[in-house]
C-alpha positions as CSV (number, residue, x, y, z in Angstrom):
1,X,-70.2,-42.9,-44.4
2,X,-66.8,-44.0,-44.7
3,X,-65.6,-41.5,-47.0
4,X,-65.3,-39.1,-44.4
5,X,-63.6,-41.8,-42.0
6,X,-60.7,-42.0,-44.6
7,X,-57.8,-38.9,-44.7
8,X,-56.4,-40.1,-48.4
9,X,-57.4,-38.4,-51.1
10,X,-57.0,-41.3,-53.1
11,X,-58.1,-43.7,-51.2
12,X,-61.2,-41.2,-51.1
13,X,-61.9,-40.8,-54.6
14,X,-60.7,-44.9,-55.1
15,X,-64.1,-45.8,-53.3
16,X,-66.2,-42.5,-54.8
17,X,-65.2,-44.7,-58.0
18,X,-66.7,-48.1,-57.4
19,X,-69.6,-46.3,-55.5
20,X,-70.5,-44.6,-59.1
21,X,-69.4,-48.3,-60.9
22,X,-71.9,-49.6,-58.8
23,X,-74.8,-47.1,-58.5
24,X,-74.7,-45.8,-61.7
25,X,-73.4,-47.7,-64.5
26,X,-74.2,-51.5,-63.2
27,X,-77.4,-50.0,-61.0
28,X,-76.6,-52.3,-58.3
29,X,-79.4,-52.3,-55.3
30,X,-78.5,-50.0,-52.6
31,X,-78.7,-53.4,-50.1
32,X,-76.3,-55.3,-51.9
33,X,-72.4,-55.5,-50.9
34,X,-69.9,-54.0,-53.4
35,X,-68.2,-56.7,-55.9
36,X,-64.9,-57.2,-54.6
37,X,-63.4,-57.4,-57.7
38,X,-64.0,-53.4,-58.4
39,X,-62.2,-52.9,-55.2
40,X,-59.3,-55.0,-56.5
41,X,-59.7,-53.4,-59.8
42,X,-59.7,-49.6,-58.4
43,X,-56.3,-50.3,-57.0
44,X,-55.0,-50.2,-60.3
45,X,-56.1,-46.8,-62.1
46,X,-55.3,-48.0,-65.5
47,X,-57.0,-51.6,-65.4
48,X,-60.0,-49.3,-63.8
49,X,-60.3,-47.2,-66.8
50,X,-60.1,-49.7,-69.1
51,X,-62.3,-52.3,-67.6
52,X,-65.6,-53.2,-70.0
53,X,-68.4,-51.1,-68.0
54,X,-70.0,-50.1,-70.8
55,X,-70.2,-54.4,-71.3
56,X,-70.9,-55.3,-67.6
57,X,-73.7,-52.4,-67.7
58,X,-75.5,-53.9,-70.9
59,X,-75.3,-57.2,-69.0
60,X,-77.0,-56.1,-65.5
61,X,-79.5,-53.8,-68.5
62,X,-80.3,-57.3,-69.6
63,X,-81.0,-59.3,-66.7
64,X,-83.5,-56.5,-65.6
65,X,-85.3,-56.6,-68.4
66,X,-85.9,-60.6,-68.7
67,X,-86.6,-60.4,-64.9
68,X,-89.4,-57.5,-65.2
69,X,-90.9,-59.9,-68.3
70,X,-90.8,-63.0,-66.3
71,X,-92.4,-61.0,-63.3
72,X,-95.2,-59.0,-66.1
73,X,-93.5,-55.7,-66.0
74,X,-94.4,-55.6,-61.6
């Protein structure tokens, strides 16, 4: 994993960020490649901790939903 590859601490807890924006809060699929964007973002702490999650959660919440109904719940 590359956390242990990297020797900053904030660097370190930079990428634990967008892993937990990812994984947790937007539920992206394990397979997928991280949104650059929350890479750019995490450089800046403040913009980070501001950004709309809560907004881009409810959005990814969404388009799960009308996929499982288009697929019948499978």
């Amino acid at each position: 994993m590359v956390f242990k590859q990297c020797e900053d601490e904030d660097d370190v807890l930079k990428m634990g960020l967008v892993y937990f924006a990812e994984g947790a809060l937007i539920g992206a699929k394990s397979n997928v490649s991280v949104n650059l964007e929350y890479l750019d973002l995490v450089k800046d702490m403040d913009r980070f901790n501001t950004y709309s999650w809560g907004a881009i959660s409810f959005e990814q919440l969404q388009d799960n939903l009308c996929f499982a109904a288009i697929r019948g719940g499978r």
